[in-house]
Backbone as XML, in Angstrom:
<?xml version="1.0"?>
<chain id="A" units="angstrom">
  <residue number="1" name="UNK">
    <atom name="N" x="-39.655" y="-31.235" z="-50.294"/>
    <atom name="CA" x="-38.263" y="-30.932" z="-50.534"/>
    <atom name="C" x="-37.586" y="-32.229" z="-50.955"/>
  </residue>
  <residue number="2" name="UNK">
    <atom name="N" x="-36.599" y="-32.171" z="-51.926"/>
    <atom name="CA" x="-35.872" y="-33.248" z="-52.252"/>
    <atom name="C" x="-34.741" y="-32.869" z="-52.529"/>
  </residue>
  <residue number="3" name="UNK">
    <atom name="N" x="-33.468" y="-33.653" z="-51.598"/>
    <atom name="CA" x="-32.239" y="-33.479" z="-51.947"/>
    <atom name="C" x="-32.097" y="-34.181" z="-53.080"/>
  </residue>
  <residue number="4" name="UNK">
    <atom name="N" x="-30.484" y="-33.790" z="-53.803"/>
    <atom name="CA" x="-30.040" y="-34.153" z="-55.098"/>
    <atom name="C" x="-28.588" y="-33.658" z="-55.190"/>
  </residue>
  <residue number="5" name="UNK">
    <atom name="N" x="-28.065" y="-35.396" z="-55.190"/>
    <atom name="CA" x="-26.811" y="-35.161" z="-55.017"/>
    <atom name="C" x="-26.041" y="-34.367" z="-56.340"/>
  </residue>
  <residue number="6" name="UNK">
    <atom name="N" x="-25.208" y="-33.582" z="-55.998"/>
    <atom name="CA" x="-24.586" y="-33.124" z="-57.350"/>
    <atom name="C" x="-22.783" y="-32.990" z="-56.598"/>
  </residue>
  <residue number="7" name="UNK">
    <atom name="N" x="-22.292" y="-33.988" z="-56.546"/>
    <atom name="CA" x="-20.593" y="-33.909" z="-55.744"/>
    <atom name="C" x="-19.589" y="-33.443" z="-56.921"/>
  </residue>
  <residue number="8" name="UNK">
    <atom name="N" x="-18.704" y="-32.986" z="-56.241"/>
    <atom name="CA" x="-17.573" y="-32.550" z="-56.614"/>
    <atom name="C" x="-16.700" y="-31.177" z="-56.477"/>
  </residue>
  <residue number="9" name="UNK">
    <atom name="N" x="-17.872" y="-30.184" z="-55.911"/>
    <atom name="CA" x="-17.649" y="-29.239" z="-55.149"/>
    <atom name="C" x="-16.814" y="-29.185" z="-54.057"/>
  </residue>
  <residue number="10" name="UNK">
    <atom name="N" x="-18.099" y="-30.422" z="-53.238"/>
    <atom name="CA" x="-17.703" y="-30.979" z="-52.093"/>
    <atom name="C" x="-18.114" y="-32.211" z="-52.115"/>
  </residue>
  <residue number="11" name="UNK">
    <atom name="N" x="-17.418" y="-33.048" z="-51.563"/>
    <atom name="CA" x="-17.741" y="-34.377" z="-51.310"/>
    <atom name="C" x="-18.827" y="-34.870" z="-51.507"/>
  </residue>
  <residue number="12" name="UNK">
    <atom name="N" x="-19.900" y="-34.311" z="-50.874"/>
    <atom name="CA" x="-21.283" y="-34.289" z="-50.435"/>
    <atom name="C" x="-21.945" y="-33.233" z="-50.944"/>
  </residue>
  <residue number="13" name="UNK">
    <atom name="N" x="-21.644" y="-32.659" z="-51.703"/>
    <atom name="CA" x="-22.270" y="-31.027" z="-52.112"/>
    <atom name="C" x="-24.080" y="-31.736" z="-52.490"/>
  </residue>
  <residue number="14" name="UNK">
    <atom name="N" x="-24.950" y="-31.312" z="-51.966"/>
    <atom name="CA" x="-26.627" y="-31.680" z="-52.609"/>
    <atom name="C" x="-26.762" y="-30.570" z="-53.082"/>
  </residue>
  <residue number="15" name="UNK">
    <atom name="N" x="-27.944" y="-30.333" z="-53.697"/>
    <atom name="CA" x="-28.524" y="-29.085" z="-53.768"/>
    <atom name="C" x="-30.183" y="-29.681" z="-53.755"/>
  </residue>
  <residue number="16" name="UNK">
    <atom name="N" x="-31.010" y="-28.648" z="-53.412"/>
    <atom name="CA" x="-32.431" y="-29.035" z="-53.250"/>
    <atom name="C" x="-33.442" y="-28.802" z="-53.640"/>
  </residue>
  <residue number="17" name="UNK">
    <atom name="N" x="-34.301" y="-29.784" z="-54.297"/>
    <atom name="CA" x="-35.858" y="-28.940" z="-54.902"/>
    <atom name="C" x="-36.557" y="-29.070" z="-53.966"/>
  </residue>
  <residue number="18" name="UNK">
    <atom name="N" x="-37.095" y="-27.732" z="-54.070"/>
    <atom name="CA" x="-38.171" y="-27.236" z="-52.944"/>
    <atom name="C" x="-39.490" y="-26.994" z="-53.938"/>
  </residue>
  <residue number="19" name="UNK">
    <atom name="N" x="-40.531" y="-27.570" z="-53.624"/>
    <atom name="CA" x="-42.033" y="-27.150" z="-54.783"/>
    <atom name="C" x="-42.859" y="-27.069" z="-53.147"/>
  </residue>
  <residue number="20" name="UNK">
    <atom name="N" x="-43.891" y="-26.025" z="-53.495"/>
    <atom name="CA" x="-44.881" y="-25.533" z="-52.720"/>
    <atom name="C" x="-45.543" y="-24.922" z="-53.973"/>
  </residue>
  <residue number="21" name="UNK">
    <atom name="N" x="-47.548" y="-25.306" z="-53.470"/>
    <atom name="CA" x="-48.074" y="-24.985" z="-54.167"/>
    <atom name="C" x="-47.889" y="-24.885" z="-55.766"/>
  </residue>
  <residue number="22" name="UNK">
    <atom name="N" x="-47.579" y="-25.940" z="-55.938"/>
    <atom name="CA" x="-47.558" y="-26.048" z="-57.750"/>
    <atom name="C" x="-46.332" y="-25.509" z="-58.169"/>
  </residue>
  <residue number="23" name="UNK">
    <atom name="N" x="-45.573" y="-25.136" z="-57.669"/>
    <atom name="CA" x="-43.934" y="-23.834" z="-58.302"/>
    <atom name="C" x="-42.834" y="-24.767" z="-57.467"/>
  </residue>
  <residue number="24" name="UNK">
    <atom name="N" x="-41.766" y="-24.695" z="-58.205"/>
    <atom name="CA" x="-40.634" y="-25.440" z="-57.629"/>
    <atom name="C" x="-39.248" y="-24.310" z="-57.933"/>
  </residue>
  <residue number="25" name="UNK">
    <atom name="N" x="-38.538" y="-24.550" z="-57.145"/>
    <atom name="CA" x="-37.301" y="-23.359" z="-57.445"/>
    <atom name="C" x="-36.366" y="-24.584" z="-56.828"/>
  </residue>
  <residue number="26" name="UNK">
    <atom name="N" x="-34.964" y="-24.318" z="-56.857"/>
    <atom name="CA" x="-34.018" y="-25.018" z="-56.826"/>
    <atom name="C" x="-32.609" y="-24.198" z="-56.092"/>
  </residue>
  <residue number="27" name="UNK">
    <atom name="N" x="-32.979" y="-24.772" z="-54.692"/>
    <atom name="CA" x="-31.513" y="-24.392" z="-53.994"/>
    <atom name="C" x="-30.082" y="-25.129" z="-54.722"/>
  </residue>
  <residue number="28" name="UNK">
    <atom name="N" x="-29.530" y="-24.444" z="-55.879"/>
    <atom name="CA" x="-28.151" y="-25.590" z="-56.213"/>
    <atom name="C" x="-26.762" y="-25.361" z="-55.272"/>
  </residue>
  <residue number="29" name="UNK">
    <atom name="N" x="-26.699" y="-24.349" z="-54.176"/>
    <atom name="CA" x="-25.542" y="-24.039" z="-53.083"/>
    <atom name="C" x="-24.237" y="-23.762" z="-53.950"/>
  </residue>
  <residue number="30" name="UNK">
    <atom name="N" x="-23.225" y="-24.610" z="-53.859"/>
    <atom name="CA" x="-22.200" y="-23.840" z="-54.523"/>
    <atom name="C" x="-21.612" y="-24.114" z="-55.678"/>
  </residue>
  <residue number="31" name="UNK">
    <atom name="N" x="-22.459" y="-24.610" z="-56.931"/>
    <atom name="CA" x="-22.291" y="-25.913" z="-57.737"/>
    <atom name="C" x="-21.656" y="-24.767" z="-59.083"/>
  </residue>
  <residue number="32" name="UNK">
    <atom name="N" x="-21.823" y="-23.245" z="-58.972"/>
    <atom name="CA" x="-21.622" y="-22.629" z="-59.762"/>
    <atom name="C" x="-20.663" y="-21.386" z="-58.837"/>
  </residue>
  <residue number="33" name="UNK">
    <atom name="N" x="-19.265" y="-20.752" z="-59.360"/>
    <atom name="CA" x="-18.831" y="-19.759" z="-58.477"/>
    <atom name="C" x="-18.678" y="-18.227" z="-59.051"/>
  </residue>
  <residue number="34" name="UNK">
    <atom name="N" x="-19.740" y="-18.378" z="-60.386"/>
    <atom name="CA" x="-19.818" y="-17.060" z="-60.924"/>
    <atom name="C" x="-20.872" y="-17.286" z="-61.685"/>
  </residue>
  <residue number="35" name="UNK">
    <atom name="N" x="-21.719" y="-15.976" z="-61.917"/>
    <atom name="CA" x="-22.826" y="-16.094" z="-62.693"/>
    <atom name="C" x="-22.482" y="-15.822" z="-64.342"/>
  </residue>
  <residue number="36" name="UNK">
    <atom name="N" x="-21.277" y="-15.839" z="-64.127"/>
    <atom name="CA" x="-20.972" y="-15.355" z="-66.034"/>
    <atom name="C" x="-20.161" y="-16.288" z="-66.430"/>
  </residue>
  <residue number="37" name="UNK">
    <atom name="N" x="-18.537" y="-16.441" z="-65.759"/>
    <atom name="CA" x="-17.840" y="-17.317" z="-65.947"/>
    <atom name="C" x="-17.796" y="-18.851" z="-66.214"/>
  </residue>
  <residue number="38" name="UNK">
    <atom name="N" x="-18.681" y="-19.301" z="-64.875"/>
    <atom name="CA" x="-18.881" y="-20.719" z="-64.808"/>
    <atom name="C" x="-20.468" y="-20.989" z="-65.851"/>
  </residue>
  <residue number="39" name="UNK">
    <atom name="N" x="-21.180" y="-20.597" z="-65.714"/>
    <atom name="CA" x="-22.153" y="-20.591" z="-66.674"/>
    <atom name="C" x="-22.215" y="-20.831" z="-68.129"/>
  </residue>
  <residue number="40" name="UNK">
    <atom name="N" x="-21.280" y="-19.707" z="-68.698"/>
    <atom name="CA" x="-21.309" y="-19.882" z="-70.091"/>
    <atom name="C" x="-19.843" y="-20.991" z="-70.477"/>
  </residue>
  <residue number="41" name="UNK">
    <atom name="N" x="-19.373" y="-21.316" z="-69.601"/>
    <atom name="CA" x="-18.293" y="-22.315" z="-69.670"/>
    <atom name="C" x="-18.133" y="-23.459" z="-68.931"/>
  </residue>
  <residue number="42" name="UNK">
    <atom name="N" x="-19.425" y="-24.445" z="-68.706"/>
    <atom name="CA" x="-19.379" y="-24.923" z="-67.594"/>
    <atom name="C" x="-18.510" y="-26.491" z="-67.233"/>
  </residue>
  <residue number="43" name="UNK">
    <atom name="N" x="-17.933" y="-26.464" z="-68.409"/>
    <atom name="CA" x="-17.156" y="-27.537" z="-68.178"/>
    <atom name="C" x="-15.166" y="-27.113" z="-67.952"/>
  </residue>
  <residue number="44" name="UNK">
    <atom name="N" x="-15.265" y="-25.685" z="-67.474"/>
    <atom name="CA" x="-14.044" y="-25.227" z="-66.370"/>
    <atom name="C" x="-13.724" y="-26.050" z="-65.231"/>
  </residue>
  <residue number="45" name="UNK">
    <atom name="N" x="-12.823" y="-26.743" z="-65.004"/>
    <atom name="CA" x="-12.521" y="-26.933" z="-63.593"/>
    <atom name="C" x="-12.136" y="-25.920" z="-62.731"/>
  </residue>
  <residue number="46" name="UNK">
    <atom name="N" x="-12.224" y="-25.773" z="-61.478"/>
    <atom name="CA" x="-11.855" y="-24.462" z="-60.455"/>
    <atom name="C" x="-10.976" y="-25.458" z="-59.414"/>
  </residue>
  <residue number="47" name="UNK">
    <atom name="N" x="-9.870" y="-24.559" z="-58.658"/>
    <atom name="CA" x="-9.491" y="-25.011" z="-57.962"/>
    <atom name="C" x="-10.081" y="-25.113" z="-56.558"/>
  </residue>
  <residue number="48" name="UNK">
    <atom name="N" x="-11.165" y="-24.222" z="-56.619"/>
    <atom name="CA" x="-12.218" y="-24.526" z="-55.447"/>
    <atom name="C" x="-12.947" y="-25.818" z="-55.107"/>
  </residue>
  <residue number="49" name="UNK">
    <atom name="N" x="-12.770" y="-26.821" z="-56.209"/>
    <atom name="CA" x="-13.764" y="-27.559" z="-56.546"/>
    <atom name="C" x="-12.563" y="-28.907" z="-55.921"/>
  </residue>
  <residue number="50" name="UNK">
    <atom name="N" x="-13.195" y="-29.521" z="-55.016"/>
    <atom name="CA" x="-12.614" y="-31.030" z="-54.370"/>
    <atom name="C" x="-12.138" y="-31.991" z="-55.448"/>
  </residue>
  <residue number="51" name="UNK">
    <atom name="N" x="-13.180" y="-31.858" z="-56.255"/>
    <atom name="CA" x="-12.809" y="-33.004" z="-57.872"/>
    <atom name="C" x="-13.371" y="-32.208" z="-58.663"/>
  </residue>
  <residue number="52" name="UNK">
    <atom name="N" x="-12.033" y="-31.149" z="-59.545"/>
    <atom name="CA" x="-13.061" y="-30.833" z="-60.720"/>
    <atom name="C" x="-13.997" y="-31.391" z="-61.629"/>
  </residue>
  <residue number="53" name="UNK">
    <atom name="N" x="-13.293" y="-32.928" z="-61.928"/>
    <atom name="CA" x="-14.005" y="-33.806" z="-62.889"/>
    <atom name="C" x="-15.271" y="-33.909" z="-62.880"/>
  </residue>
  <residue number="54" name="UNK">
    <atom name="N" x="-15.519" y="-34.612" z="-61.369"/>
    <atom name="CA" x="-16.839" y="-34.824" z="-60.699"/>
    <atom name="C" x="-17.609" y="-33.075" z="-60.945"/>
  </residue>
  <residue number="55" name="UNK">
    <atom name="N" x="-17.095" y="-32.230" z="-60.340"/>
    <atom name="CA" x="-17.849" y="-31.255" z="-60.218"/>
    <atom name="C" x="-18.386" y="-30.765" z="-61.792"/>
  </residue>
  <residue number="56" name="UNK">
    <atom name="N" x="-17.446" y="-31.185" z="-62.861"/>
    <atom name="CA" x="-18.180" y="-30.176" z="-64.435"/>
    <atom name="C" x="-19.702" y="-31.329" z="-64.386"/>
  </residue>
  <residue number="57" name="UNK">
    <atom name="N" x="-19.032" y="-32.450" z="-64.501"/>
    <atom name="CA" x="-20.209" y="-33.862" z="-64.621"/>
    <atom name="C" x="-21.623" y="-32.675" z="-64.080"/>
  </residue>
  <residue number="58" name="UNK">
    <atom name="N" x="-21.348" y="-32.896" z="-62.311"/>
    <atom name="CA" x="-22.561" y="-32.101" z="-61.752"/>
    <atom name="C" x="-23.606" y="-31.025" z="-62.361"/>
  </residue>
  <residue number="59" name="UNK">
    <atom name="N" x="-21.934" y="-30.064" z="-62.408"/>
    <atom name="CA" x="-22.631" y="-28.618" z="-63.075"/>
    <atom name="C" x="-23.775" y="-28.993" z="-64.513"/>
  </residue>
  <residue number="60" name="UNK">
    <atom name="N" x="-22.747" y="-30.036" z="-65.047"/>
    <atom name="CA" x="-23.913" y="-29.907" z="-66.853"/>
    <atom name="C" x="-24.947" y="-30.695" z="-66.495"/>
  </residue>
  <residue number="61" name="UNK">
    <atom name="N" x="-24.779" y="-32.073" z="-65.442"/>
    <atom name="CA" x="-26.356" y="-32.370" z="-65.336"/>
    <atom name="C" x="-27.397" y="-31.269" z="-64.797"/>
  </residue>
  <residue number="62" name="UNK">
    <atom name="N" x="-27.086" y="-30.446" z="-63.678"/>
    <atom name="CA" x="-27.742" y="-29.729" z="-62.955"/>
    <atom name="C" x="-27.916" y="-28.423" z="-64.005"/>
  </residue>
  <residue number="63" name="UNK">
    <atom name="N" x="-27.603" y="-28.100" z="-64.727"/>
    <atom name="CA" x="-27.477" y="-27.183" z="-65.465"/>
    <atom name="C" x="-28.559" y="-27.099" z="-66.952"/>
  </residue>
  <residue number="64" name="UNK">
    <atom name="N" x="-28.328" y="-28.462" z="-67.337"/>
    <atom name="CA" x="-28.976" y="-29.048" z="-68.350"/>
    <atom name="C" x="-30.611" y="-29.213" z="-68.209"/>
  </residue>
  <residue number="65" name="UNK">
    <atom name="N" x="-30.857" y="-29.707" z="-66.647"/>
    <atom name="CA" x="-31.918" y="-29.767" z="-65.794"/>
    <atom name="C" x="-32.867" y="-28.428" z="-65.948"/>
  </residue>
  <residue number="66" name="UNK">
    <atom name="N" x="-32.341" y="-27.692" z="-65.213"/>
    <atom name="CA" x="-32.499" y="-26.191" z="-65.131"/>
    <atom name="C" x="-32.910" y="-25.517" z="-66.415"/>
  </residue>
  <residue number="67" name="UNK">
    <atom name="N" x="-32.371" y="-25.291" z="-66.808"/>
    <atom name="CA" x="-32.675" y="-24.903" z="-68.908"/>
    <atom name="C" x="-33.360" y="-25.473" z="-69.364"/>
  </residue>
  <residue number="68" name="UNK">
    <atom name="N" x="-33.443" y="-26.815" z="-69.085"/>
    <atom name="CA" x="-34.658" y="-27.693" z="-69.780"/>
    <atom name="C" x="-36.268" y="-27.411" z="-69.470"/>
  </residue>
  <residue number="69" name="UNK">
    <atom name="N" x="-36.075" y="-27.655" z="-67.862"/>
    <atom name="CA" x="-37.510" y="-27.582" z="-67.453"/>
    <atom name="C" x="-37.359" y="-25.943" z="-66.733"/>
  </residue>
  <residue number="70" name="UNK">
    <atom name="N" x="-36.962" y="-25.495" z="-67.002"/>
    <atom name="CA" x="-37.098" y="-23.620" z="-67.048"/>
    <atom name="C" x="-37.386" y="-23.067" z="-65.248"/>
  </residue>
  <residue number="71" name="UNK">
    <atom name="N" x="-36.557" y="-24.115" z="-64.448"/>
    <atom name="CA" x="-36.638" y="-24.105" z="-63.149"/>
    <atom name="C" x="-35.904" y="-22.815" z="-62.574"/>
  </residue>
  <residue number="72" name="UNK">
    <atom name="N" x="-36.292" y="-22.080" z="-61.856"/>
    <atom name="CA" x="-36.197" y="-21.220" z="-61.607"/>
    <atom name="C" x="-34.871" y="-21.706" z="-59.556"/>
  </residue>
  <residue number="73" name="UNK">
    <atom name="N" x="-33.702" y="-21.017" z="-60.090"/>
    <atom name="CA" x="-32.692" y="-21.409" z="-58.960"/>
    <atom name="C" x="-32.079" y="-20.373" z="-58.206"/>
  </residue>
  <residue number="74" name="UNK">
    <atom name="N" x="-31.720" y="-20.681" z="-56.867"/>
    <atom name="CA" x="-30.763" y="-19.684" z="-55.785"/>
    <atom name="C" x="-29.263" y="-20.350" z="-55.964"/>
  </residue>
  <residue number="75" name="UNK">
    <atom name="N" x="-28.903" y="-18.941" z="-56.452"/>
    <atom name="CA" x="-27.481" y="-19.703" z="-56.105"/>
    <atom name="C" x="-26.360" y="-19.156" z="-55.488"/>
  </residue>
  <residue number="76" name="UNK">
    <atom name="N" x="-25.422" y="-19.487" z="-54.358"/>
    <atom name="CA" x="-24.789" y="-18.186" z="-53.164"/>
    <atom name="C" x="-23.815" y="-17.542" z="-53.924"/>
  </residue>
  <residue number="77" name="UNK">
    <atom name="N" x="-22.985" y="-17.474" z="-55.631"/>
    <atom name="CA" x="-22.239" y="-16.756" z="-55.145"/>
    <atom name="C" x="-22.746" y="-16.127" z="-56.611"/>
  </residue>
  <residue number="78" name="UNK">
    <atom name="N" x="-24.044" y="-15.536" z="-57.325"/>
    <atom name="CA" x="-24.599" y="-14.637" z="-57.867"/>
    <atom name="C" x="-25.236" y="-13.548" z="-56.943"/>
  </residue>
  <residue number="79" name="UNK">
    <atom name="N" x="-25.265" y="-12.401" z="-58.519"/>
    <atom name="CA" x="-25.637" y="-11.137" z="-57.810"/>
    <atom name="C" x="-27.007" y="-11.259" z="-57.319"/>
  </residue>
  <residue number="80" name="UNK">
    <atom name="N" x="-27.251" y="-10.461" z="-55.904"/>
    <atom name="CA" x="-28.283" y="-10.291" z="-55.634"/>
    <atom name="C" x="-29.884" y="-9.987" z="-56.801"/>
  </residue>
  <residue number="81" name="UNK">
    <atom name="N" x="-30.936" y="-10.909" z="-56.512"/>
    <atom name="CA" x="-30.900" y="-11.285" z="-54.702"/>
    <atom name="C" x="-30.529" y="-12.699" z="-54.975"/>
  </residue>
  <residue number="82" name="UNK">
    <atom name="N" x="-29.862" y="-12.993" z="-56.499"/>
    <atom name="CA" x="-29.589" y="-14.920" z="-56.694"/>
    <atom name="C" x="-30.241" y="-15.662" z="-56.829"/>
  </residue>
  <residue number="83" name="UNK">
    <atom name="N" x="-31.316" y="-14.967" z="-57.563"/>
    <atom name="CA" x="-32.353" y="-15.784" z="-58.112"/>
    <atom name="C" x="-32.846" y="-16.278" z="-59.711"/>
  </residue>
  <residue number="84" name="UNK">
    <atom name="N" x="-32.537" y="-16.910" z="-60.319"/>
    <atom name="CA" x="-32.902" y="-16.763" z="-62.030"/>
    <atom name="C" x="-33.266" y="-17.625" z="-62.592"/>
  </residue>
  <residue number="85" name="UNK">
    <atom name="N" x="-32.689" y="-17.653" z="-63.852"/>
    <atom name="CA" x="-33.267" y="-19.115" z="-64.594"/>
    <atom name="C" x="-31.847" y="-19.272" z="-65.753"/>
  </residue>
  <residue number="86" name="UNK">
    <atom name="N" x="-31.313" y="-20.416" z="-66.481"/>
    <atom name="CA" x="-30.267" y="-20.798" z="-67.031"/>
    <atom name="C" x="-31.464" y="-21.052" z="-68.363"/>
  </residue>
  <residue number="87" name="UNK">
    <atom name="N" x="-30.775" y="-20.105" z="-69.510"/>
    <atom name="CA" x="-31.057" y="-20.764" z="-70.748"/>
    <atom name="C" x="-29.412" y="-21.592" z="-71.516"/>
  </residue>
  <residue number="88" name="UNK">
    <atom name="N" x="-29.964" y="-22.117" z="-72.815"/>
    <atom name="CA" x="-28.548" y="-22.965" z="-73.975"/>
    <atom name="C" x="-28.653" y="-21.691" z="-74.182"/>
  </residue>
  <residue number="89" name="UNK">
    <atom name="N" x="-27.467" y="-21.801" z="-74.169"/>
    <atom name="CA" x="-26.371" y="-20.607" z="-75.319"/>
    <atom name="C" x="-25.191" y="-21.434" z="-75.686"/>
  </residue>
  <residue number="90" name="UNK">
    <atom name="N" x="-24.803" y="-21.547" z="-77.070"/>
    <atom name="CA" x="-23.558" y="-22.118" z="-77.821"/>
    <atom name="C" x="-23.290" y="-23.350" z="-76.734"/>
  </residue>
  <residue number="91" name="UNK">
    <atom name="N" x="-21.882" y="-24.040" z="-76.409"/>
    <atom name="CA" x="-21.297" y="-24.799" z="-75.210"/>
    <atom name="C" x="-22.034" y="-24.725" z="-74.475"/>
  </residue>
  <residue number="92" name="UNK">
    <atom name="N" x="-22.408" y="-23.331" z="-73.602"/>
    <atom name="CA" x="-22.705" y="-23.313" z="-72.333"/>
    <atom name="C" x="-24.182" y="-22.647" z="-72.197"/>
  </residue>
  <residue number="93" name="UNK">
    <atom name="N" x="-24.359" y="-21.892" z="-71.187"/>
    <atom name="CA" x="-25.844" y="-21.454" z="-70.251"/>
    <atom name="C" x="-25.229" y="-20.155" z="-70.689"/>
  </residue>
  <residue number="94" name="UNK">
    <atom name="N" x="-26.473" y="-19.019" z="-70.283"/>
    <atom name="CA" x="-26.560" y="-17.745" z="-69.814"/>
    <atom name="C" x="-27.887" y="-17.696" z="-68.808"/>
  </residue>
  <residue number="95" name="UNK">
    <atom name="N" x="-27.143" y="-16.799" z="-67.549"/>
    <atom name="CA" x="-27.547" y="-16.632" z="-66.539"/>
    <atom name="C" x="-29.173" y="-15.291" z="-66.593"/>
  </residue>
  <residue number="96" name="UNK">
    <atom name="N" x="-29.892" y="-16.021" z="-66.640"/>
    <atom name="CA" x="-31.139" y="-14.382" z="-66.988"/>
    <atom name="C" x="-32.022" y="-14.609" z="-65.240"/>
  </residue>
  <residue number="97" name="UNK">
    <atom name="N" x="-31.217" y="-12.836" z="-64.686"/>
    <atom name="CA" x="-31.941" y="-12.908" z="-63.226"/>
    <atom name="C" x="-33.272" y="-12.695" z="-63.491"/>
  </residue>
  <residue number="98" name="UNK">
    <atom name="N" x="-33.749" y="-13.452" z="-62.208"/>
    <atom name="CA" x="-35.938" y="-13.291" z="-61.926"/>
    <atom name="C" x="-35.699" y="-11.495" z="-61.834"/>
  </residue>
  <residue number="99" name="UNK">
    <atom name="N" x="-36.632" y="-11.119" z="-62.340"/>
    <atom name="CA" x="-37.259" y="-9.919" z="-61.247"/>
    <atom name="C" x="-37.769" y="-10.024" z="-59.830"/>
  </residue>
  <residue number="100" name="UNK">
    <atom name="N" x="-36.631" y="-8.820" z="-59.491"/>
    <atom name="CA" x="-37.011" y="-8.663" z="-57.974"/>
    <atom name="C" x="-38.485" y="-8.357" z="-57.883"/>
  </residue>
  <residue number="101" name="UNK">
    <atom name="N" x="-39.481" y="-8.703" z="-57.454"/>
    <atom name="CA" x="-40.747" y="-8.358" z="-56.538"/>
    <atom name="C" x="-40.339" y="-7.999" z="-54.975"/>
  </residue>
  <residue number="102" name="UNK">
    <atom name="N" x="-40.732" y="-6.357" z="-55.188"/>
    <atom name="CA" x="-40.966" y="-5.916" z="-53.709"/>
    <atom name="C" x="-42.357" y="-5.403" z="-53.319"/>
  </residue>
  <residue number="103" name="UNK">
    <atom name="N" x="-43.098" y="-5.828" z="-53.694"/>
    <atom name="CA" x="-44.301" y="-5.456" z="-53.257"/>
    <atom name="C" x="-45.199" y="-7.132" z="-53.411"/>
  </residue>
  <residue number="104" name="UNK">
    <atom name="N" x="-45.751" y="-7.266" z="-51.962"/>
    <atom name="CA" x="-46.522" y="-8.429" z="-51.871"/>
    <atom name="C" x="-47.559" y="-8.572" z="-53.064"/>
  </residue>
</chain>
């Protein structure tokens, strides 16, 4: 596991890569507060956000990250179950959810 700071959310906001067995997915916590909105626009400030400034900075590194190396992320305030992957689209990302697997 490796934290990775991404502030502006919160002060301290991290988010974390987790790799087991060769696969890595990416806890980013609250670095995004919609899967459509903040995504395809990610240099919005929110008033949720402690320092918007700091927080767009975050979002496009962490974002840029993600799309690049096709990392697969949880994030708390997408639709279930909040799991996907960020491709480029124009400015910004589009949000494409994993398939749910319910069967082991």
């Amino acid at each position: 596991m490796q934290a990775v700071s991404a502030p502006g959310h919160t002060v301290g906001h991290t988010l974390y890569m987790i790799t087991s067995q060769g696969k890595t997915i990416c806890n980013v916590g609250d670095i995004a507060h919609h899967h459509v909105l903040v995504v395809q626009r990610p240099r919005l400030e929110f008033s949720y956000d402690t320092d918007g400034k700091q927080a767009v900075r975050s979002r496009l590194r962490v974002f840029e990250m993600l799309a690049r190396e096709r990392t697969p992320f949880v994030a708390y305030h997408f639709p279930w179950p909040g799991i996907g992957y960020l491709g480029a689209q124009g400015d910004g990302y589009r949000y494409f959810p994993a398939l749910m697997q319910t069967v082991l």
